[in-house]
C-alpha positions as CSV (number, residue, x, y, z in Angstrom):
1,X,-9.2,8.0,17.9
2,X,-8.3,4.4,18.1
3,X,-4.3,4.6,18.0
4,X,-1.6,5.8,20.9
5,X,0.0,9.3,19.7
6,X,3.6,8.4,18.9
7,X,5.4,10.5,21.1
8,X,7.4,11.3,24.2
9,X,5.2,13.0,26.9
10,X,6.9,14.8,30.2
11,X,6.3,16.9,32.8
12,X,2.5,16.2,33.2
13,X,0.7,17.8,35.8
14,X,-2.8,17.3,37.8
15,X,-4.8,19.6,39.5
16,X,-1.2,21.3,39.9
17,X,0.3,17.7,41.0
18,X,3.3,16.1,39.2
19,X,2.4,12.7,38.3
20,X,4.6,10.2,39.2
21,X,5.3,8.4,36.1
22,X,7.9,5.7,37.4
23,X,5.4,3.8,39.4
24,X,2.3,3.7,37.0
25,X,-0.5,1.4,38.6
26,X,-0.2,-0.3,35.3
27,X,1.6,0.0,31.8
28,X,0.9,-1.2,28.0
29,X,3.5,-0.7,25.5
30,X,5.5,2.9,26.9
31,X,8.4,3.1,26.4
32,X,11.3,5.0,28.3
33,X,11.9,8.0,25.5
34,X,15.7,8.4,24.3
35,X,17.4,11.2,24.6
36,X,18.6,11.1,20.5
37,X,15.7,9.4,18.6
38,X,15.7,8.1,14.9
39,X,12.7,7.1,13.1
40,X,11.7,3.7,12.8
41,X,10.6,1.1,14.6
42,X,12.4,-0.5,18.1
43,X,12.9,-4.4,18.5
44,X,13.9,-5.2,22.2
45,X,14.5,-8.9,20.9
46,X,11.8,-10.6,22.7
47,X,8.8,-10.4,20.6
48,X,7.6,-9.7,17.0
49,X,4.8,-7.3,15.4
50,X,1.5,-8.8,13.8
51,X,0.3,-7.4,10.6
52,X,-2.5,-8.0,8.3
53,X,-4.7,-10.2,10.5
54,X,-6.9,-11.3,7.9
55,X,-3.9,-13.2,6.2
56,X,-1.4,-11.6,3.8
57,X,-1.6,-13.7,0.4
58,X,1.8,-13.6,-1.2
59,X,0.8,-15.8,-4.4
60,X,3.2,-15.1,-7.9
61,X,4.8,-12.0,-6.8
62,X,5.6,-9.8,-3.9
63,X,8.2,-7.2,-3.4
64,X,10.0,-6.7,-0.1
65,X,11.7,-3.4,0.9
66,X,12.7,-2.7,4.8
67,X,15.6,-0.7,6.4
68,X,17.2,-2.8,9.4
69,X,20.2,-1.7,12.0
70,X,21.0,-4.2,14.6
71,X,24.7,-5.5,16.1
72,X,22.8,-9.3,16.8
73,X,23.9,-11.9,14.0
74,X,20.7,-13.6,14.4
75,X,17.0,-12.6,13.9
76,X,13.8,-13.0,12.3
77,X,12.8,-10.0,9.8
78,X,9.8,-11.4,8.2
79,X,7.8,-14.0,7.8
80,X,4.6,-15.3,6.3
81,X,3.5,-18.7,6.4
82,X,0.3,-21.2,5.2
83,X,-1.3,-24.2,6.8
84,X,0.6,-26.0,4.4
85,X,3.8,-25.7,3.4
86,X,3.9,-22.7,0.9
87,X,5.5,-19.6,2.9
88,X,8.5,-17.3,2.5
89,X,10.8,-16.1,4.9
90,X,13.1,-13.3,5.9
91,X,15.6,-13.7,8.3
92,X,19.3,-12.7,9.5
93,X,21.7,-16.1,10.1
94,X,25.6,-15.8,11.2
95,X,25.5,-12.0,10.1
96,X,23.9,-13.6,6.6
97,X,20.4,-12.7,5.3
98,X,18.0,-15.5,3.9
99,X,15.5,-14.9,2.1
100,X,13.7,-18.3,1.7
101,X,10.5,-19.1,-0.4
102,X,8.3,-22.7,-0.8
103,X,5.9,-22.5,-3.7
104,X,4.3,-26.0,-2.5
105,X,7.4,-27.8,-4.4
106,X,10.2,-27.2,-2.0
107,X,12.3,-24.0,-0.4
108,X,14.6,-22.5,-2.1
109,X,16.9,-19.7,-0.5
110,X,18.6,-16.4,-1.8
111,X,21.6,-15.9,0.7
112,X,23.5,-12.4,1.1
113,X,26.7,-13.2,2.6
114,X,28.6,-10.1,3.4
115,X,32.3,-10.4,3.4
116,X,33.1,-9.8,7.1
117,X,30.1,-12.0,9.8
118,X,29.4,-8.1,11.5
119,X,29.2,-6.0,8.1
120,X,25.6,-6.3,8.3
121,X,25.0,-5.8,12.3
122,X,27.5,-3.0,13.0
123,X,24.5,-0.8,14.3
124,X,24.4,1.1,10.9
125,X,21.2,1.3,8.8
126,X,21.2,-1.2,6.0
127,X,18.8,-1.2,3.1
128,X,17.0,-4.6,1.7
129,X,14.6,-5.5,-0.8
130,X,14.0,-8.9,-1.5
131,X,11.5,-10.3,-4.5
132,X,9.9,-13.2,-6.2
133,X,8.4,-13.2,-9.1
134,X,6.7,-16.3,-10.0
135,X,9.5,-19.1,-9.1
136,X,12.6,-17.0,-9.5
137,X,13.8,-15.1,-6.0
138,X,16.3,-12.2,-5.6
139,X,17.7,-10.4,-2.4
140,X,19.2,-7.2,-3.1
141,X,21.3,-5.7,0.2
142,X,23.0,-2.3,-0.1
143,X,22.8,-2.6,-4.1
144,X,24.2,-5.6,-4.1
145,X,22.5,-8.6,-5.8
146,X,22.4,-12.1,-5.0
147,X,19.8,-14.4,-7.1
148,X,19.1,-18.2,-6.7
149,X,18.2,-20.9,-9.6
150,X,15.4,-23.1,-8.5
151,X,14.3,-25.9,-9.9
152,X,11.0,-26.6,-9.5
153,X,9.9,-24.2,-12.2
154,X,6.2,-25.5,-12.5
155,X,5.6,-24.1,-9.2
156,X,5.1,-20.2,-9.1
157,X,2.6,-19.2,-6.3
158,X,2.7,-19.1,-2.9
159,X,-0.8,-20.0,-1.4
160,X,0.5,-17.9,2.2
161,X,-3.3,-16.8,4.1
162,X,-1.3,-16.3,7.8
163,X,-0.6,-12.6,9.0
164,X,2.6,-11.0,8.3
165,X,5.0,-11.4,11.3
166,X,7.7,-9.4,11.8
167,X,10.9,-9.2,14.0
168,X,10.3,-12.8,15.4
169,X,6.4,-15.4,15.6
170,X,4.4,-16.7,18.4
171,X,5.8,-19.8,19.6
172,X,2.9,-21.7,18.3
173,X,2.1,-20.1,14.9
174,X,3.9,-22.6,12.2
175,X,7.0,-20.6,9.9
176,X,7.7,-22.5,7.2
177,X,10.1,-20.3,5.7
178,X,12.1,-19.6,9.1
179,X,15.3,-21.5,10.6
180,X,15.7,-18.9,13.1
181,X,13.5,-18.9,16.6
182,X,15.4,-15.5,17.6
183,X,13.8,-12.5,17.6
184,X,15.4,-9.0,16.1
185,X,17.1,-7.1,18.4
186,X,17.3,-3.8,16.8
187,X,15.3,-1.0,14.6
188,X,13.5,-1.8,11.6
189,X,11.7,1.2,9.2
190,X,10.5,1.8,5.9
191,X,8.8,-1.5,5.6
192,X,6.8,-1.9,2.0
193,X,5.3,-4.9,0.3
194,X,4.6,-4.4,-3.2
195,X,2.1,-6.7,-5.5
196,X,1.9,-5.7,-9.1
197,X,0.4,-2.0,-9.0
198,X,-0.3,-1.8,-5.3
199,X,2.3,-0.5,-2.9
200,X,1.5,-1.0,1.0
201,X,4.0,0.7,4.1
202,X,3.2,-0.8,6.8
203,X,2.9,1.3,10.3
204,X,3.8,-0.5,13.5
205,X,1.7,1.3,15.4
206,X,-1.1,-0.3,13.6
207,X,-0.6,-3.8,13.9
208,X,-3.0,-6.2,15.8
209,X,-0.3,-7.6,18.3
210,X,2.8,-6.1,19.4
211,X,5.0,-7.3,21.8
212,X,8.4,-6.2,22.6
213,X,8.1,-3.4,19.6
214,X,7.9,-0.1,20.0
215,X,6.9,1.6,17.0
216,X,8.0,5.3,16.0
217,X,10.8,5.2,18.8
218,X,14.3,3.4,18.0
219,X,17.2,4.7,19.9
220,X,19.9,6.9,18.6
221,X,22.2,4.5,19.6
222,X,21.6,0.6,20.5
223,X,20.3,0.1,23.9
C-alpha cells in the first residue's frame, strides 16, 4: 500500500496509552477532521496539486469538467503549460472564470461573467466544463454557455508536455495560460479530463506533489 487512507482517525491508543495527537514529533499532509464533511477535495489557498508528472499532452481536443465552491474572487483552477508558449488555462478573476488557450498562434479566452462579482464564490458548489476542440473553445458554468471566435484558425493543437497543476503552480514552473498567481482557496471535486474516447478522474490523493491540499476532506462549511 503506497497511498494514506482517506480518513479521520481518533481515539488511538498504545499499549493502553492515549496518544497525544496535538504535539506529533512531526507531520505530513493531516489535516484537522471537520465535524460536517463533504466530498471533494480542500484548497487552504497556499499551494496547488501536481498531476500527471510525465506531462499531460492537451493537443486538438480536451474536455474539462470540475465542481468548485469557494467565497475568494480570485484563484487558479487549472493549468497546463509547454516550454513554449502553447498552454491553456483555468482560472477564477473578479468573481469571472477564464478559460484561456494558446495553440502556438496566440491566446484566446472564453470568459463567464456572472451577473453579480460573488455569484460564483458564495460558498455554494458550482459546476464547470470547459472545452476545445481544435481552435474553437467553450466554457459552460451552471448550464450556461459562453463561446469565443478566434482567429487564428490554422492553429488547432496545443503541443502542452508540463504536469497538470491545479489550485495554483510552483513559483518557478512557467503558466502560459494563467494571469492569476493566487491560489484557490476553497474545495474542488469531480475533476475529469476527457480526450476523444478516454475519460480520466483524477484523485488528489494520487498526485506527485501536494501542498496545501487536502484531498477527500473539504469542510462542510468554509474554514
Amino acid at each position: 500500500v503506497t497511498h494514506s487512507i482517506p480518513a479521520c482517525i481518533g481515539g488511538m491508543t498504545m499499549n493502553s496509552k492515549q496518544v497525544d495527537k496535538e504535539s506529533p514529533a512531526s507531520i505530513f499532509a493531516v489535516n484537522k477532521c471537520y465535524e460536517t464533511v463533504q466530498d471533494g477535495t480542500f484548497f487552504d489557498g497556499s499551494g496547488f496539486a501536481a498531476l500527471v508528472r510525465e506531462g499531460y499532452k492537451v493537443r486538438s481536443d480536451v474536455n474539462i469538467t470540475l465542481e468548485f465552491r469557494t467565497t475568494a474572487v480570485h484563484g487558479v483552477l487549472l493549468g497546463v503549460s509547454s516550454a513554449k508558449v502553447d498552454a491553456v488555462g483555468l482560472e477564477m478573476v473578479h468573481g469571472k472564470v477564464l478559460f484561456h488557450v494558446n495553440n502556438g498562434a496566440g491566446r484566446i479566452t472564453a470568459a463567464y461573467e456572472p451577473r453579480g462579482t460573488n455569484s460564483l464564490c458564495d460558498g455554494k458548489w458550482h459546476k464547470l466544463q470547459a472545452n476545445k476542440s481544435k481552435h474553437r473553445i467553450s466554457l459552460i458554468i451552471d448550464g450556461n454557455s459562453v463561446h469565443t471566435d478566434n482567429p487564428y484558425i490554422q492553429s488547432t493543437s496545443a503541443d502542452t508536455n508540463n504536469p497538470i497543476y491545479v489550485g495554483g503552480y510552483p513559483a518557478d514552473v512557467k503558466q502560459n495560460c494563467l494571469t492569476s498567481k493566487s491560489s484557490f482557496h476553497g474545495c474542488l471535486r469531480n475533476l475529469v479530463l476527457t480526450k476523444g474516447q478516454h475519460t480520466e478522474l483524477f484523485d488528489f490523493s494520487r498526485a506527485f506533489d501536494l501542498r496545501g491540499v487536502f484531498p477527500h476532506s473539504c469542510p462542510g462549511a468554509e474554514h
